[in-house]
N, CA and C of each residue as an Amber inpcrd file, in Angstrom:
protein
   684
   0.8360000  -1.1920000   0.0000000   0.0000000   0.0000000   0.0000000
   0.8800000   1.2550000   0.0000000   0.4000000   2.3500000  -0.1870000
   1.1400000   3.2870000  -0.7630000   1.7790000   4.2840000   0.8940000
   2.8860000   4.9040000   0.8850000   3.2580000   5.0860000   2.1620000
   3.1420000   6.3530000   1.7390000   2.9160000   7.3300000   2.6070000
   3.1280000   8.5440000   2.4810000   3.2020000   9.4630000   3.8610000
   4.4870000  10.1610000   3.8120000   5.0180000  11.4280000   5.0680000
   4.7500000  12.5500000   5.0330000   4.0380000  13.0210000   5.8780000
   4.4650000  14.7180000   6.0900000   5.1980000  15.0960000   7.1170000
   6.0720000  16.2980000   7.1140000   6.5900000  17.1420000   8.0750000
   6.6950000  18.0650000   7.9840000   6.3250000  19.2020000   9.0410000
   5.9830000  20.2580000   9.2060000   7.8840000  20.8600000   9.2000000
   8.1120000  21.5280000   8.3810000   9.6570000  22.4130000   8.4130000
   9.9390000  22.4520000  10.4460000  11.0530000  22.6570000  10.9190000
  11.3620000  22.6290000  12.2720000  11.2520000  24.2480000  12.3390000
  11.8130000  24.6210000  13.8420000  11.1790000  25.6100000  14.2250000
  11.7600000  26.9050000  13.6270000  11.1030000  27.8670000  12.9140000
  11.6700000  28.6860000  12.0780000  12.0090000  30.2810000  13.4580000
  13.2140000  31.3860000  12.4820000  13.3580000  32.1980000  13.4290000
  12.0710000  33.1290000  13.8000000  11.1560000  32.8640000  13.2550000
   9.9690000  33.8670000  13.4580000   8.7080000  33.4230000  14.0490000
   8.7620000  31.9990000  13.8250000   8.3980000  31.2730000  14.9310000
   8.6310000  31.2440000  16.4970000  10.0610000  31.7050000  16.8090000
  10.7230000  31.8260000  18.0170000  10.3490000  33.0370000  18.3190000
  10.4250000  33.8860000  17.0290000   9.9840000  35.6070000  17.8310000
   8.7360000  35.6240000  18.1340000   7.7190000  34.8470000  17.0160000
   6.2160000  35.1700000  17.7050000   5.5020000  35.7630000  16.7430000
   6.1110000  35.7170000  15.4280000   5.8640000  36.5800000  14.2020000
   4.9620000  35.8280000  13.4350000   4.0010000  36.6810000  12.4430000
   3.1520000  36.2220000  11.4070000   4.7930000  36.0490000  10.0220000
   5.0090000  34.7360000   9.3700000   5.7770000  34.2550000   8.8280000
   5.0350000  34.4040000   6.7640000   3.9130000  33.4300000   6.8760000
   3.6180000  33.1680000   5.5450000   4.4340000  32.9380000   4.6460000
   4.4780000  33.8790000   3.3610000   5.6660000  33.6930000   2.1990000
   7.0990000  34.2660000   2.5910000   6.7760000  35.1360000   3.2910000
   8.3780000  35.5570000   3.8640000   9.6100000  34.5510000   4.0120000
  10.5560000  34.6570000   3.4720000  11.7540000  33.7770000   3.4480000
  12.2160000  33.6280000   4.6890000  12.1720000  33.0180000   5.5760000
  12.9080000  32.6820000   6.9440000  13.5720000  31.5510000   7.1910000
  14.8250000  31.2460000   7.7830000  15.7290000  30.3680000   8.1550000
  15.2330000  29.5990000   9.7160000  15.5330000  28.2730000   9.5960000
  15.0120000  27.5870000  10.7870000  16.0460000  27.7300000  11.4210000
  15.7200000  27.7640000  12.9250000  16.7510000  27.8900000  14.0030000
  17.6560000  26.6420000  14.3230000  18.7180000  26.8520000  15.3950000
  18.9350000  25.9380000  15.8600000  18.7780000  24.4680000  16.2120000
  17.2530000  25.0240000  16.7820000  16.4260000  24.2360000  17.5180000
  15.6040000  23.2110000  16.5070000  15.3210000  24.3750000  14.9600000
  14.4500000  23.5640000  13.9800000  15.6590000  22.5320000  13.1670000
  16.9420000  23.0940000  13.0410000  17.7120000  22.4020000  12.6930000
  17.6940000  20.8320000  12.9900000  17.8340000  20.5510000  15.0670000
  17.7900000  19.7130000  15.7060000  16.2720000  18.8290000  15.2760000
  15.4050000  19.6180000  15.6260000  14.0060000  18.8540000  14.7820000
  13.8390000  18.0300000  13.4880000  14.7110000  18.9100000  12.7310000
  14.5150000  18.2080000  11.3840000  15.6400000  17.0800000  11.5680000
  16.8630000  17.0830000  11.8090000  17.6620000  16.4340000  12.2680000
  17.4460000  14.7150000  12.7670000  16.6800000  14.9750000  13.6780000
  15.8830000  14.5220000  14.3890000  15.1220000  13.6000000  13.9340000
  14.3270000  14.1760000  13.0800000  13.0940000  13.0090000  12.4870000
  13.6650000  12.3780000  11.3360000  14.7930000  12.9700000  10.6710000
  15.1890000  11.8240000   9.8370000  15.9220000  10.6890000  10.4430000
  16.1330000  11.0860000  11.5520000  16.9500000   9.5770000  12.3880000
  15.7280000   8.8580000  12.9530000  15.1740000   9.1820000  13.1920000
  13.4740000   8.5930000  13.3910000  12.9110000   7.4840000  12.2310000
  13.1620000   8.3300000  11.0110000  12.4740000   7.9640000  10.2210000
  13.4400000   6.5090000   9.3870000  14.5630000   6.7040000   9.5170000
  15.4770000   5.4850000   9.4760000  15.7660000   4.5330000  10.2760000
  14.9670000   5.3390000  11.8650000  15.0520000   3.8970000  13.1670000
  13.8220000   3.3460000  12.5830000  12.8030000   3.6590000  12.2110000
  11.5990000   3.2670000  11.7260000  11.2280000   1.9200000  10.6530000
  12.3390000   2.2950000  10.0790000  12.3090000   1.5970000   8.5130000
  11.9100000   2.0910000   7.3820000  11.6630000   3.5630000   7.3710000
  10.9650000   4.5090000   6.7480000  12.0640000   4.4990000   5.4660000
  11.0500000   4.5350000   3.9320000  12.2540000   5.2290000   2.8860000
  11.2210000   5.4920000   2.1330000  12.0220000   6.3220000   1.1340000
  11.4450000   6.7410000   0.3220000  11.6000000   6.5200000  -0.9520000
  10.8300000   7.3060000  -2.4900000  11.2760000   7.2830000  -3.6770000
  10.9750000   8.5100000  -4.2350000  10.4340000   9.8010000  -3.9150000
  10.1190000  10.7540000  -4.0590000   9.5270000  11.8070000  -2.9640000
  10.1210000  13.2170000  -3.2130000   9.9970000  13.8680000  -2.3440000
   9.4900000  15.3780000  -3.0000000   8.3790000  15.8090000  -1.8370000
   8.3000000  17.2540000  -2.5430000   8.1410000  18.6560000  -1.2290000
   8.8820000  19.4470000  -1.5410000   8.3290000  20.9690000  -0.5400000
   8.1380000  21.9360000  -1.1300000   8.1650000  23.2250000  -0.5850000
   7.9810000  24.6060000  -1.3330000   8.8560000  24.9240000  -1.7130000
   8.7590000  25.8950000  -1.7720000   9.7620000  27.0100000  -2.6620000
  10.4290000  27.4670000  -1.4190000  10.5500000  27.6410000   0.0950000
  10.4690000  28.1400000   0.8790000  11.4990000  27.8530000   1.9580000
  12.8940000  28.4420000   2.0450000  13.5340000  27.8080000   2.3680000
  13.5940000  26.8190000   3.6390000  12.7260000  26.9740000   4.8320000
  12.8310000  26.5190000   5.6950000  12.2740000  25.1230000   5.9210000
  11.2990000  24.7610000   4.5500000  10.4430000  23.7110000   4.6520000
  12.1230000  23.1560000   3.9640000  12.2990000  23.6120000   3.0460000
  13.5890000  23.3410000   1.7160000  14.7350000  22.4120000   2.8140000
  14.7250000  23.4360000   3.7190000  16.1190000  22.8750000   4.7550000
  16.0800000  21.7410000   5.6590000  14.4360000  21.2650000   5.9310000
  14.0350000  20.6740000   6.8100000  14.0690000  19.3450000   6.2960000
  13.4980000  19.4020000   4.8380000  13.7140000  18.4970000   4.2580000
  15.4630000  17.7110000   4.0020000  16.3610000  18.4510000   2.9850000
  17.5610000  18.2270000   3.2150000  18.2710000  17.6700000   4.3850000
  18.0260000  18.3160000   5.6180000  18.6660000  17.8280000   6.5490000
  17.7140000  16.7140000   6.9240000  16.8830000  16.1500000   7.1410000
  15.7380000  14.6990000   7.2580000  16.9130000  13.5700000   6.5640000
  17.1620000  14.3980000   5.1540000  17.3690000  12.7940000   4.2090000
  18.8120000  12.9200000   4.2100000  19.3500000  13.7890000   4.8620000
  20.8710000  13.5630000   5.0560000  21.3320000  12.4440000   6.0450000
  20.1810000  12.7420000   7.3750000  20.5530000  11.8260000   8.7170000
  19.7620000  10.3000000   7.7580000  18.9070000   9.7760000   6.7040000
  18.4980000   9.0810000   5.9040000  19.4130000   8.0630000   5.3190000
  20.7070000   9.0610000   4.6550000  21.2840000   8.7390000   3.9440000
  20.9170000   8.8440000   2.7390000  19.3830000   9.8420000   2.3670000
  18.9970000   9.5950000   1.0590000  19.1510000  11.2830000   0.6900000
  20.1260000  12.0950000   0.5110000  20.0590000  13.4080000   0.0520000
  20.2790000  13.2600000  -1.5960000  19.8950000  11.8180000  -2.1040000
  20.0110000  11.7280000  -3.7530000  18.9080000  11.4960000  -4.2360000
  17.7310000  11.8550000  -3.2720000  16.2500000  11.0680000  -3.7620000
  16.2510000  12.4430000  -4.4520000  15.1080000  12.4640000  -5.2480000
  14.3080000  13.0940000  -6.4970000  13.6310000  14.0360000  -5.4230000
  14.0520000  15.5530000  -5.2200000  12.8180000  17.1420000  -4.7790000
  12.3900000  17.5620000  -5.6400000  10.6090000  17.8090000  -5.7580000
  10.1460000  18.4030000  -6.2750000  10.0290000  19.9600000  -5.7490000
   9.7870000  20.6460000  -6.3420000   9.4450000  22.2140000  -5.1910000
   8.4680000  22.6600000  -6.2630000   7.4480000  23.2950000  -4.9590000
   6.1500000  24.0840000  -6.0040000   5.5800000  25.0250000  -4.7510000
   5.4270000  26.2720000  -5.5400000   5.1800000  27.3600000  -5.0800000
   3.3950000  26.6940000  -4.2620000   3.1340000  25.6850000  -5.1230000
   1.3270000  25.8020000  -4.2530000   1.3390000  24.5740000  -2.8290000
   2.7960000  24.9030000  -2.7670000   3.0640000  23.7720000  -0.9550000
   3.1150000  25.0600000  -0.4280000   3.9370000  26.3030000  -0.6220000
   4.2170000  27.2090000  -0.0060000   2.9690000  27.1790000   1.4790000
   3.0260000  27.6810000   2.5240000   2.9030000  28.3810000   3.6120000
   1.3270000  29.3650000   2.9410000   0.2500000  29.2340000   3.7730000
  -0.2490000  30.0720000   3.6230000  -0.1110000  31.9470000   3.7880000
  -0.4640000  32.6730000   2.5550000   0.0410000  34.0930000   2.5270000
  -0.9400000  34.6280000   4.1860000   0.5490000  35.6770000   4.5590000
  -0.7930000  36.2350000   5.4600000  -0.9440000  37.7350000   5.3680000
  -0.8360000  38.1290000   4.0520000  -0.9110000  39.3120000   3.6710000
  -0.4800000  40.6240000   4.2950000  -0.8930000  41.4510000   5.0480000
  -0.6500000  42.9380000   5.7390000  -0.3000000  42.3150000   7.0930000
  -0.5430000  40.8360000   7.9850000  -0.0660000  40.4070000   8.6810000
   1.6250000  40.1390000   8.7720000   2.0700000  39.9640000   7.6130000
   3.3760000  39.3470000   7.8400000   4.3080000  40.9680000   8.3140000
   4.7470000  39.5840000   9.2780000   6.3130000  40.8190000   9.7390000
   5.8520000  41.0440000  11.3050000   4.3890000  41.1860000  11.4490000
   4.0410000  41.7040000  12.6100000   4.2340000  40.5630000  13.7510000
   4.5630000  40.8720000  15.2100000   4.7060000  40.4330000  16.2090000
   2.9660000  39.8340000  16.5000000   2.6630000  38.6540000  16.8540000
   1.3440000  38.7070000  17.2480000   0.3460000  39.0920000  18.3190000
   1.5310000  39.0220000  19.5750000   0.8870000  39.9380000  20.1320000
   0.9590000  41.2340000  20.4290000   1.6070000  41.8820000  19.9820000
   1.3330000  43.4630000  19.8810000   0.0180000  43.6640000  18.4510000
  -0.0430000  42.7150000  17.3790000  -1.0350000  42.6280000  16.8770000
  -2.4320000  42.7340000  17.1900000  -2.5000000  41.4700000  18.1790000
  -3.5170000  41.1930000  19.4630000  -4.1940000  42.6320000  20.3620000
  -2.6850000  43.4150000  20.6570000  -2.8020000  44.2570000  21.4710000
  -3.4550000  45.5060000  20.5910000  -3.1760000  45.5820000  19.4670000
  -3.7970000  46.8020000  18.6220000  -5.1200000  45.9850000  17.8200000
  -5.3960000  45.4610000  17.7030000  -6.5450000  44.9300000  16.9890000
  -7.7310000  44.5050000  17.4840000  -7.3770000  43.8420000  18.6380000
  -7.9250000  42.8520000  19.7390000  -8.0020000  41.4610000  19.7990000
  -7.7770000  40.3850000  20.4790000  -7.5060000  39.2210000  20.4610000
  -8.7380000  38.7060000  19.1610000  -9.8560000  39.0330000  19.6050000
 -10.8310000  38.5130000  18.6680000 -10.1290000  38.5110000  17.4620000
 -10.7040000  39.6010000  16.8260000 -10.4370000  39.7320000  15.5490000
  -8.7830000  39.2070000  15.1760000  -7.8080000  39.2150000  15.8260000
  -6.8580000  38.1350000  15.3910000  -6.5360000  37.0160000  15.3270000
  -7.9080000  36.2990000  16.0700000  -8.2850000  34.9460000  16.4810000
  -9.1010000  34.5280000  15.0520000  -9.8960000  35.5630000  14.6820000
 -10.7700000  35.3950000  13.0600000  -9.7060000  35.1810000  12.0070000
  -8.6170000  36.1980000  12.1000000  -7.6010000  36.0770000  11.0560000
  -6.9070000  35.3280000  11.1190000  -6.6540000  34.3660000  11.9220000
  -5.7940000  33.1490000  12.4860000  -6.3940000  31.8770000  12.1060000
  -7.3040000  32.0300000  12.4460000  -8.1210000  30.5400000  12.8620000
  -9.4490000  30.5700000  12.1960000  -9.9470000  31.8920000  11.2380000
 -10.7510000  30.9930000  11.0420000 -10.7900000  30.3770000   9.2900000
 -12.0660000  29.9940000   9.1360000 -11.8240000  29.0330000   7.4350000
 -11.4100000  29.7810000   6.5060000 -12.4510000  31.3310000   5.8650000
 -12.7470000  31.2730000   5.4480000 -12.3210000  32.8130000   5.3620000
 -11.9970000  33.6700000   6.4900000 -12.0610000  35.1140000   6.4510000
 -10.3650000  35.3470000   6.1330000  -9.5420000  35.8940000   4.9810000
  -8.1200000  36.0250000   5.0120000  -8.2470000  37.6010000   5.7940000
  -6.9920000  37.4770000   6.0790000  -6.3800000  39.2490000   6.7230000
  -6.6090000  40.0740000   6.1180000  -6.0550000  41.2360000   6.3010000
  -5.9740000  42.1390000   5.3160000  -4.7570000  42.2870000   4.6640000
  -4.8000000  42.7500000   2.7390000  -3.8610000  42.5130000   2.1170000
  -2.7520000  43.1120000   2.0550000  -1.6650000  42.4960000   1.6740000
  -0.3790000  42.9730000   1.8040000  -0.5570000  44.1520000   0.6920000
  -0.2980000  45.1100000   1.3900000  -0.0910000  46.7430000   0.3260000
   1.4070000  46.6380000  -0.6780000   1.0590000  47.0520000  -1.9810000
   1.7090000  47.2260000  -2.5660000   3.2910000  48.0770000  -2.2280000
   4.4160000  47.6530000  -2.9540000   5.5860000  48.4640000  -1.8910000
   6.0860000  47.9800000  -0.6070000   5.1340000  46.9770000  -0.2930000
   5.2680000  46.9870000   1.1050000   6.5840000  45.8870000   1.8070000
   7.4930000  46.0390000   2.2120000   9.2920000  45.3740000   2.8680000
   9.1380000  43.8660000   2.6820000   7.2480000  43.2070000   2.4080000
   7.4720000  41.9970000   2.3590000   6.5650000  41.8110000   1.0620000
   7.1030000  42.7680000  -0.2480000   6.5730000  42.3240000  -1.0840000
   7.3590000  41.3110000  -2.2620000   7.0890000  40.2870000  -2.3770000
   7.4170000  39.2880000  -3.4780000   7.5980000  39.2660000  -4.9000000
   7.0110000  40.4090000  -5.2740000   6.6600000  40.6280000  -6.9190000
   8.1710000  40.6870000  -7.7560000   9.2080000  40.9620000  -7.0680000
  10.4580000  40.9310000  -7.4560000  11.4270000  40.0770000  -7.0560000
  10.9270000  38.8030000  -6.4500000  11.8020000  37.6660000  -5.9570000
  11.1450000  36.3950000  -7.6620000  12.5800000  36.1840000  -8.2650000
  12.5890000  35.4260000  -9.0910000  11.8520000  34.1750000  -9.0860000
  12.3870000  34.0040000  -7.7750000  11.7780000  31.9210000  -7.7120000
   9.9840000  32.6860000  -7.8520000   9.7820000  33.3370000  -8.1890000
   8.1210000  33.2880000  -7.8980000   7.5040000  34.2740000  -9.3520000
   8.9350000  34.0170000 -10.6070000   8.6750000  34.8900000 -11.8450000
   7.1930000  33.8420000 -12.7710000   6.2690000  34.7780000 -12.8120000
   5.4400000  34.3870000 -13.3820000   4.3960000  33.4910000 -12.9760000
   3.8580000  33.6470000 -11.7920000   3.1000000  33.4330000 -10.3070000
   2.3450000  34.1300000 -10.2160000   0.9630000  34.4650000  -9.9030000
   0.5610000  35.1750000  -9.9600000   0.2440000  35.2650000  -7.9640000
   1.4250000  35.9020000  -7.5630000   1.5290000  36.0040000  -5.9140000
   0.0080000  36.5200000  -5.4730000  -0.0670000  35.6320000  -4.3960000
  -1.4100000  36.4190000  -3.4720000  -0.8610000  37.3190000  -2.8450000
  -2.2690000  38.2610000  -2.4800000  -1.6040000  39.4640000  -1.2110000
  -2.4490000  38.9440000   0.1300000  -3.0900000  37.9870000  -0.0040000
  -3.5700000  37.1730000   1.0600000  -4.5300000  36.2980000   1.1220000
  -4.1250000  35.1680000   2.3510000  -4.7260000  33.8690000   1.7140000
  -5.9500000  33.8040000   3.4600000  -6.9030000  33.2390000   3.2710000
  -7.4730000  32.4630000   3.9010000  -7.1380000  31.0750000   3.7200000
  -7.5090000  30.1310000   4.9220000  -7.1530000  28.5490000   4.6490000
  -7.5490000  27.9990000   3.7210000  -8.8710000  28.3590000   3.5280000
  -9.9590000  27.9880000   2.0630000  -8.9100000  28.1010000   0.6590000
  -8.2420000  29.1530000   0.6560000  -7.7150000  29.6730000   0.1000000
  -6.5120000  29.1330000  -0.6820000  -6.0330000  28.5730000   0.4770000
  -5.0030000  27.8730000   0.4730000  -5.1650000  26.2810000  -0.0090000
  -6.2310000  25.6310000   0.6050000  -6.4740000  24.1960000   0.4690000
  -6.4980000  24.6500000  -1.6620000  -7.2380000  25.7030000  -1.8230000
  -8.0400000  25.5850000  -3.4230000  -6.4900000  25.6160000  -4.2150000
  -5.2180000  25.7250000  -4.0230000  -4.2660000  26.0190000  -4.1470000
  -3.2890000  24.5470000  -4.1080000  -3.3270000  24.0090000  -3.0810000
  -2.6070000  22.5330000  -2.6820000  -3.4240000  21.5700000  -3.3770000
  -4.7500000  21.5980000  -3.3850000  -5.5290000  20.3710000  -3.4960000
  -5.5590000  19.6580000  -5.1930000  -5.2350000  21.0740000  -6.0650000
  -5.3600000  20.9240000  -7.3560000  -3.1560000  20.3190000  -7.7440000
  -2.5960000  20.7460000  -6.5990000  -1.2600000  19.8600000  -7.1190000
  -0.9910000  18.9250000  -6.3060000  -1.7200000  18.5940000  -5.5750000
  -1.9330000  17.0120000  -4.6580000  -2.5470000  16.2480000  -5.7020000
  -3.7510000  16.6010000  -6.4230000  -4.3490000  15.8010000  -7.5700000
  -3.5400000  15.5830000  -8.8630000  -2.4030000  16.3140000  -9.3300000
  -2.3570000  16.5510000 -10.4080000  -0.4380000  16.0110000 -10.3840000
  -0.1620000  16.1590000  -9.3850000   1.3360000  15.5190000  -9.4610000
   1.6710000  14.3500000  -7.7830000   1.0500000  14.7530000  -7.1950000
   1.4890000  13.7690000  -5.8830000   0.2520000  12.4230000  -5.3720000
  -0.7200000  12.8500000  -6.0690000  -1.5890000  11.5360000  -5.9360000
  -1.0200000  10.2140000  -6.8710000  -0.8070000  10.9400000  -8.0350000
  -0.3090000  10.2580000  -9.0770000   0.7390000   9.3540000  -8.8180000
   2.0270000   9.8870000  -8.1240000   2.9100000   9.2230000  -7.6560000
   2.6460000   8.1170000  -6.6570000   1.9190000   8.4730000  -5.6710000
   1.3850000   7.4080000  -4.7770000   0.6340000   5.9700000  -5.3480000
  -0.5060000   6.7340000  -6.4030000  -0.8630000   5.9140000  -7.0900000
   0.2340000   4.9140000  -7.5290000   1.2400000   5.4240000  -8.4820000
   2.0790000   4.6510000  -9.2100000   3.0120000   3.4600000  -7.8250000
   2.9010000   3.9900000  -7.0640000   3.3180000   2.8710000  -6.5070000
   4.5850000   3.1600000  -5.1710000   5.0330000   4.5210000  -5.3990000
   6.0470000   5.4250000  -4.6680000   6.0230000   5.7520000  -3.3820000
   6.5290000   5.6620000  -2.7710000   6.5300000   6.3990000  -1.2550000
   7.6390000   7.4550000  -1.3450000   6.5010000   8.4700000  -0.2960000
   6.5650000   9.9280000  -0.5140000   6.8210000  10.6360000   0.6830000
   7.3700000  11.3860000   0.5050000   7.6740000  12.2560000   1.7960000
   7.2800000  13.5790000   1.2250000   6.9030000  14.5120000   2.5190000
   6.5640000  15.8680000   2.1030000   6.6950000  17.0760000   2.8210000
   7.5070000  17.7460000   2.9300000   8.2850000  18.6500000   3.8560000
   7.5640000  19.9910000   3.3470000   6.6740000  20.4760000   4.6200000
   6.1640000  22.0880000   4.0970000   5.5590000  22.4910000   5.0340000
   4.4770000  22.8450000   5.0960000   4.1070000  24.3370000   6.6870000
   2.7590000  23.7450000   7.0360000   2.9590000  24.3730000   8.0350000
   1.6070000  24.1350000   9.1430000   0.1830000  24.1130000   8.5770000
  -0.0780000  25.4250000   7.5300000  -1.0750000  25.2710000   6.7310000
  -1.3530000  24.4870000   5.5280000  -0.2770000  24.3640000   4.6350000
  -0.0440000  23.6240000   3.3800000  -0.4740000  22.2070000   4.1370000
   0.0350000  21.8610000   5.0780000   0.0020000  20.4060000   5.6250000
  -1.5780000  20.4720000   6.0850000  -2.3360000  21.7240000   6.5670000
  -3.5060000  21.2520000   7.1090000  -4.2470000  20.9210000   5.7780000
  -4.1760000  21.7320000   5.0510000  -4.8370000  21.7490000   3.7730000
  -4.6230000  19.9680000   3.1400000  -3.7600000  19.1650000   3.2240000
  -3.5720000  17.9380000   3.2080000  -4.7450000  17.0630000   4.0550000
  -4.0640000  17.0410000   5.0870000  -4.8170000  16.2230000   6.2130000
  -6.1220000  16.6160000   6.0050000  -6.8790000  17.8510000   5.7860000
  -8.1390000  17.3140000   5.9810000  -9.0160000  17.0250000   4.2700000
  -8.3290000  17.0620000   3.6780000  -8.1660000  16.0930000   2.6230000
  -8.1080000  14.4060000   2.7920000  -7.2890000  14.5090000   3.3240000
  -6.5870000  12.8840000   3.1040000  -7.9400000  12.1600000   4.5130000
  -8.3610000  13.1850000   5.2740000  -8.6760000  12.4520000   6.9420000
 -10.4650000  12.8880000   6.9230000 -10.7820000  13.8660000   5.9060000
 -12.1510000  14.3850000   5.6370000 -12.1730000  15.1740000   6.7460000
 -11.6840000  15.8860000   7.4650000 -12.1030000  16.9990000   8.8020000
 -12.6640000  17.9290000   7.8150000 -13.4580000  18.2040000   8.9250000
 -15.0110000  19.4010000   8.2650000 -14.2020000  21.2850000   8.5980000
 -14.5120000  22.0130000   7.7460000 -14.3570000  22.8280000   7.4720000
 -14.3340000  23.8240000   9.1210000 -15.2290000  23.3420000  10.1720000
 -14.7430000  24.1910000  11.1420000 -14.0140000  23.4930000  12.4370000
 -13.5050000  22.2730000  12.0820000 -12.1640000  21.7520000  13.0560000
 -11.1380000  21.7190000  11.9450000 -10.9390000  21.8730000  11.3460000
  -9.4030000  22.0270000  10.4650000  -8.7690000  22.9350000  10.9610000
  -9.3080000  23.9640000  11.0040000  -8.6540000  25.4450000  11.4960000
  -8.1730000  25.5180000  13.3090000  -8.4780000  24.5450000  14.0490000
  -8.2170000  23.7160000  15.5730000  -6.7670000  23.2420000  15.6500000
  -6.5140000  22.4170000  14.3170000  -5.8140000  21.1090000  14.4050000
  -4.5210000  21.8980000  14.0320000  -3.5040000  21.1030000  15.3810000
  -2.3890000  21.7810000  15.3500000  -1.2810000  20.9410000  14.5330000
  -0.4690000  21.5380000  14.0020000   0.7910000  20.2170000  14.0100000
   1.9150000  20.9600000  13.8710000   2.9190000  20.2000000  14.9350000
   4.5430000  20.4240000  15.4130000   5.1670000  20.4850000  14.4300000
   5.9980000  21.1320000  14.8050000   7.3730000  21.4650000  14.0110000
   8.2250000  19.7230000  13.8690000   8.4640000  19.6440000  12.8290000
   9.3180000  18.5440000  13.1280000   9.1490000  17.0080000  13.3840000
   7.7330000  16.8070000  13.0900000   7.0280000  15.6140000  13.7120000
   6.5370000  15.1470000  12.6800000   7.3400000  13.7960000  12.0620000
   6.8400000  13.2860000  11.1450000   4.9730000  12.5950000  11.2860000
   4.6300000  13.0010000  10.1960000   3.1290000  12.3450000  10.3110000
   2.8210000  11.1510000   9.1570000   2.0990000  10.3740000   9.8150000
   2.7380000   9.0330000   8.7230000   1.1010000   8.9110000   8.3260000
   0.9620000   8.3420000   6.9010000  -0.2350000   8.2310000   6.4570000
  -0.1950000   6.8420000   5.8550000  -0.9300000   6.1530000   6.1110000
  -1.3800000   4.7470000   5.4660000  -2.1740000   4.6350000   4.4180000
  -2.2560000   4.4140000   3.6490000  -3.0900000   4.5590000   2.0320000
  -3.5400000   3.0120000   1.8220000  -4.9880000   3.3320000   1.1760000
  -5.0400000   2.2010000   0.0910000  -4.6660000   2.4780000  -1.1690000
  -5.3000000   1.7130000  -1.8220000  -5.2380000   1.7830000  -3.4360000
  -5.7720000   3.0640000  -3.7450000  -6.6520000   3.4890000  -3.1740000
  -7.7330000   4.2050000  -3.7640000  -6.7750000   5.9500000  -3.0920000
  -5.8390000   5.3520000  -2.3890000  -5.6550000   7.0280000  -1.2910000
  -6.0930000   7.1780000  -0.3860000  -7.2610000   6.6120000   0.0390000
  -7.9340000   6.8710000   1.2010000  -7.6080000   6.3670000   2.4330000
  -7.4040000   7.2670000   3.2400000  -6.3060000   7.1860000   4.4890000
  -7.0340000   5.8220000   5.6030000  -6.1830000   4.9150000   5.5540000
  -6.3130000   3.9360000   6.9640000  -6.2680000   4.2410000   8.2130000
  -4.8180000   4.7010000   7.9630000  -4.7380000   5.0070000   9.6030000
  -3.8460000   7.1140000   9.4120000  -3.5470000   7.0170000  10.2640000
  -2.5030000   8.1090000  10.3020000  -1.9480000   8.3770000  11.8430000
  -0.6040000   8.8720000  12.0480000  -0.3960000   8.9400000  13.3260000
   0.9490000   9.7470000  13.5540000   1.0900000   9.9080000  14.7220000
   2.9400000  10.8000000  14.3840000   3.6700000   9.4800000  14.7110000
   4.9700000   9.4340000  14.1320000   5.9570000   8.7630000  14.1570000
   6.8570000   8.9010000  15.4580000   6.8820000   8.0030000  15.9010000
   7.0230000   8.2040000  17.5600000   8.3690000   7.4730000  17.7470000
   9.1950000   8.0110000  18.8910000   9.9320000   7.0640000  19.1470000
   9.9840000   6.1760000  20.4350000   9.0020000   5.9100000  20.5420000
   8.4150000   4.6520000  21.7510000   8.1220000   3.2190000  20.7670000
C-alpha cells in the first residue's frame, strides 16, 4: 500500500519571535535544525524510505527536508518544489509580532484572522518590505496578497491531484516537507475533517506524520511517528 510522510519544516526564526511568517523567506533555528535532524533519524530507526519527495519554494520547509534525508542517507532522492506547498500568505499580517497585533486589533479579531476558514487578513499593500513581486523563484506566479485557509487548500488540493496523488498511485513512497497550513490543507483532505475543526488542528514542528493509504488514497490510519 502506498506510504506517504508529512513534516511540518522545524522551528523557524519567526516562529521563536512570535511573528506572522507566511511567504516571507525565513531560516530555521537551531532548535528547527535539531528537529529536522531529528526526524530523519526517526524515520530510518523506523524503517521509513522513500522514492520521491516534494516541498515549497520556501527555504525553511527546503532545509528541513535536506537535513531529514541527510541523517536518511537519502540526500540523492528526487525534490520536487512548487510554489502551491508554499505556507499560507498572510498578507498585511506578515512581519508583525502577534501579540502586539492582538494588542492593537484585539484578540478577537486576530483569532478570526488566524483561525478561522474562510475570512483572510488584510492585504499585503503594494511596496510593502514583504513584497514578493520581485523575488525570481516566484517569476510568473501570480503572488497572493492574502490567503485564507480555504484559500489555500483551493491552491494545494489541485497539485496534490495533479502531481502527488499520481505518484502514490504509481506505486512510490513519498515524503513531504512544508508548513503548518499547506500540511492542514492535506490532512483534511486525506482524513475528511469538516471545514470548522481544520482550522483547531495543530501540528509540530518537526514531527513526522505518517499516512497509510489504500489503493484508492484513502487514508487507513494516520499517526505521528514516535519514538516509543
Amino acid at each position: 500500500m502506498p506510504t506517504l510522510v508529512l513534516i511540518r519544516h522545524g522551528q523557524s526564526t519567526w516562529n521563536l519571535e512570535n511573528r506572522f511568517t507566511g511567504w516571507w523567506d525565513v531560516d530555521v533555528t537551531e532548535k528547527g535544525v535539531g528537529e529536522a535532524r531529528a526526524a530523519g533519524r526517526l524515520m530510518k530507526a523506523k524503517g521509513l524510505d522513500f522514492d520521491q519527495t516534494f516541498t515549497s519554494l520556501q527555504s525553511r520547509a527546503i532545509k528541513t527536508l535536506n537535513l531529514a534525508l541527510e541523517e536518511m542517507g537519502r540526500l540523492w532522492l528526487p525534490v520536487e518544489k512548487d510554489w502551491r506547498l508554499n505556507e499560507r500568505h498572510y498578507g498585511g499580517l506578515t512581519g508583525l509580532d502577534k501579540g502586539e497585533t492582538a494588542a492593537k486589533h484585539g484578540e478577537d479579531q486576530v483569532h478570526i484572522w488566524r483561525r478561522s476558514f474562510d475570512i483572510p487578513p488584510p492585504v499585503l499593500e503594494p511596496g510593502s518590505a514583504y513584497d514578493l513581486s520581485q523575488d525570481r523563484r516566484y517569476a510568473g506566479i501570480d503572488i497572493p496578497r492574502t490567503e485564507s485557509l480555504k484559500d489555500t487548500i483551493a491552491r494545494v488540493l489541485p497539485y496534490w491531484e495533479g502531481r502527488i496523488a499520481p505518484t502514490l498511485k504509481d506505486g512510490q513512497r513519498v515524503l513531504i516537507s512544508a508548513h503548518g497550513n499547506s500540511l492542514r490543507a492535506l490532512v483534511k483532505h486525506l482524513s475528511n475533517i469538516p471545514d470548522d475543526e481544520i482550522t483547531s488542528l495543530e501540528i509540530p514542528t518537526g514531527q513526522p506524520i505518517v499516512y497509510e493509504l489504500d489503493a484508492s488514497l484513502n487514508a487507513t490510519d494516520r499517526y505521528y511517528l514516535s519514538e516509543r
